[in-house]
C-alpha positions as a printed Julia matrix, in Angstrom:
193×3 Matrix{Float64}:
  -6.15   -4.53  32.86
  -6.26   -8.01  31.94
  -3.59  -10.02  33.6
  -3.69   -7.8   36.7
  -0.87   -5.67  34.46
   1.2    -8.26  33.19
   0.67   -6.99  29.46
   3.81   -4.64  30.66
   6.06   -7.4   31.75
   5.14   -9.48  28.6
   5.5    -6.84  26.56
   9.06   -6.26  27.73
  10.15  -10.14  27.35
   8.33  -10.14  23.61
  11.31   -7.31  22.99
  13.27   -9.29  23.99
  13.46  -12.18  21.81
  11.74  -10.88  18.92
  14.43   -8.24  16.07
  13.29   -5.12  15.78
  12.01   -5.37  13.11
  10.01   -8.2   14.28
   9.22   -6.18  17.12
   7.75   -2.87  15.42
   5.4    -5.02  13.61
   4.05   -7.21  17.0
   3.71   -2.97  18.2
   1.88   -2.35  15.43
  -0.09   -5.14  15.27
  -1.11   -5.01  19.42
  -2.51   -1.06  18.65
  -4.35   -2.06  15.97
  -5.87   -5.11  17.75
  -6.5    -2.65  20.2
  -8.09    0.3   18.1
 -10.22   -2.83  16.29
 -11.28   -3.76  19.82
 -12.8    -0.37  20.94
 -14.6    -0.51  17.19
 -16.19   -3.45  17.81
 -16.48   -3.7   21.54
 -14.3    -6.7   22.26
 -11.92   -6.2   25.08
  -9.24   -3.88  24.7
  -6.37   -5.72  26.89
  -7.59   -8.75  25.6
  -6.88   -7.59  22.12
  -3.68   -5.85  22.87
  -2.51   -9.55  24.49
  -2.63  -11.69  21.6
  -1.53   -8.78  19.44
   1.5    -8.22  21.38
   1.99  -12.28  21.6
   0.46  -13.3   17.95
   4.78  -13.98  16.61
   6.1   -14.71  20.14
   7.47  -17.8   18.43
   8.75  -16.31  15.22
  12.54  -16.41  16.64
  12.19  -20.32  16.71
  14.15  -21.17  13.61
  12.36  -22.57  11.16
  14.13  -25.83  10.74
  13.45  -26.4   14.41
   9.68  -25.86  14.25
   8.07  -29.45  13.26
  10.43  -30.93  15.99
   9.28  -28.42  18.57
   5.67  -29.11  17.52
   5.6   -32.75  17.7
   7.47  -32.29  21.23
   5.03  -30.02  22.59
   1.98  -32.23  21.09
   1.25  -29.72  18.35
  -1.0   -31.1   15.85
   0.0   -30.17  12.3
  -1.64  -30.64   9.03
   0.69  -31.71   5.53
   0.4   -28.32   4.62
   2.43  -26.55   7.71
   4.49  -29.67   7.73
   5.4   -28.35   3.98
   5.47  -24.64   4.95
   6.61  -24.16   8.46
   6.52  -20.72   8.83
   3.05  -21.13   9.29
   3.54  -23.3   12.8
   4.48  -20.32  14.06
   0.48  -19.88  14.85
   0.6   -22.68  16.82
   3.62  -22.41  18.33
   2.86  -19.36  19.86
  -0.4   -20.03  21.42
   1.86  -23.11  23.33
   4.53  -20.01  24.35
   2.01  -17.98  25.41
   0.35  -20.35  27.4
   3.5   -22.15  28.87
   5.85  -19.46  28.67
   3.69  -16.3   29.35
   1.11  -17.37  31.62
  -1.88  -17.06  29.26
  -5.11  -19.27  30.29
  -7.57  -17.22  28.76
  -8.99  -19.46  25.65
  -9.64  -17.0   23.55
  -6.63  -14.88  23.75
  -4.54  -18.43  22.93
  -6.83  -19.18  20.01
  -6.45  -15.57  18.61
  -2.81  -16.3   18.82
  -3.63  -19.73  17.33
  -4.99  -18.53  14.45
  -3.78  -15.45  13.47
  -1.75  -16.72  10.37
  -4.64  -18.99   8.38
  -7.79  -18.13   9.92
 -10.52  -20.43  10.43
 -14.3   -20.69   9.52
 -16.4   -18.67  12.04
 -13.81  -17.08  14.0
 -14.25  -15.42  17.01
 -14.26  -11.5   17.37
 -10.78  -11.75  19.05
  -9.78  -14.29  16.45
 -10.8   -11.49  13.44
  -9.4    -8.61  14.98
  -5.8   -10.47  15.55
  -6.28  -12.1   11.58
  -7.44   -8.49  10.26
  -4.57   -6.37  12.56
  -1.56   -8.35  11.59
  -2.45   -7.97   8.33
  -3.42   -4.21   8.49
  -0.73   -2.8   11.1
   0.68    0.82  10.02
   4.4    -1.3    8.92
   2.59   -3.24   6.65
   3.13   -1.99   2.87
   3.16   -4.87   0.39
  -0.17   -6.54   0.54
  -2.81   -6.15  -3.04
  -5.57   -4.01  -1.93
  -4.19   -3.25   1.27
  -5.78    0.85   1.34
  -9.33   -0.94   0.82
  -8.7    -3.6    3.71
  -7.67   -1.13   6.14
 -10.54    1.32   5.11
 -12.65   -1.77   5.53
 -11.43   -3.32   8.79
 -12.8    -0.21  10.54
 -16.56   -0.39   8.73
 -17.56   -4.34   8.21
 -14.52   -6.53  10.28
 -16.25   -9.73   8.43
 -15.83   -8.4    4.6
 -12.35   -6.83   5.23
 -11.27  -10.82   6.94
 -13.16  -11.91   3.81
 -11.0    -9.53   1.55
  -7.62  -10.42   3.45
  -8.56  -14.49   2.53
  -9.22  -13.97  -1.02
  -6.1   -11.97  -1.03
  -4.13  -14.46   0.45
  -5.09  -17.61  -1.57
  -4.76  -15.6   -4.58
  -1.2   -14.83  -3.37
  -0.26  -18.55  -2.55
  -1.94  -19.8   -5.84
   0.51  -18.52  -7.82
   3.71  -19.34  -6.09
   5.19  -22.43  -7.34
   6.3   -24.55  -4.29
   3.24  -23.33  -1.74
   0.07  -25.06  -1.2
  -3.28  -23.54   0.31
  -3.83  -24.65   4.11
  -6.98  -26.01   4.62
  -7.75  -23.54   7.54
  -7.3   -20.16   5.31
  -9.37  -22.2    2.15
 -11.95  -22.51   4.94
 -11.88  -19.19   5.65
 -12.8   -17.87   2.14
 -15.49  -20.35   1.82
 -16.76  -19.79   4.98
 -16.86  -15.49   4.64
 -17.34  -15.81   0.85
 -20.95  -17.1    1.44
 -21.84  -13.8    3.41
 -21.52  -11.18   0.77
């Protein structure tokens, strides 16, 4: 087990200051991370880690979050400055490095990432992006019974499906703008297929 068995104790303070509701999905997302993992042959504890961490900083309220990030050295772009329920990315990889313990790089940049995506992600990285988008709670995404039929075939199309999705989504919501990172994404996985 990675962590020497930690994944228990983390697991148990994630609980703790996530709602239930909250707390189902981080579930549902660390199995699926997990299931994704033995697919694809990326680590399984590994995957369950940033699964079960990915929102570990969702309870920070939101009008909190750009002061939290520019004390803890977070870089942000104008976009998450704008929209700071996407910091929570960020934010978490900090917690889960300061508050959890977490050195391993690519568990904190799955975390990192999770939310937006970037251009050629890791394995980790996809299986995090694809998951939280995919896990069982999930019900309102466009397309989402082709995704999850796809996450389990070709991991790169269904992360290229979940992009498109999502930037269709934002484009036509008045206030939002696109971040950079998940515009990067689609561009990047666009040019595959």
């Amino acid at each position: 087990m990675v962590l020497d068995g930690k994944y228990l104790e983390i697991k148990k303070a994630i609980k703790k200051v996530l709602d239930k509701e909250r707390y189902q999905h981080t579930l549902g997302v660390a199995y699926t991370a997990a299931s994704l993992a033995m697919k694809y042959g990326e680590d399984i504890d590994r995957a369950f880690i940033a699964g079960i961490l990915h929102d570990c900083a969702k309870n920070i309220p939101v009008d909190e979050r750009v002061t939290k990030c520019e004390k803890w050295g977070i870089k942000m772009t104008d976009v998450e400055r704008k929209n700071t329920s996407l910091l929570h990315a960020k934010m978490g990889a900090y917690l889960a490095k300061e508050q959890y313990g977490i050195t391993d790089p690519g568990i904190l940049s799955a975390v990192a990432y999770h939310t937006t995506g970037r251009a050629a992600m890791t394995l980790l990285e996809m299986i995090i992006y694809v998951a939280d988008y995919i896990e069982p709670n999930r019900d309102r995404a466009p397309n989402l019974k082709e995704i999850r039929r796809t996450a389990f075939e070709d991991i790169d199309r269904a992360v290229f499906l979940i992009a498109r999705d999502t930037i269709e989504y934002v484009s036509h919501k008045d206030s939002a703008d696109i971040d950079p990172a998940s515009m990067a994404v689609y561009e990047y996985y666009k040019n595959t297929f």
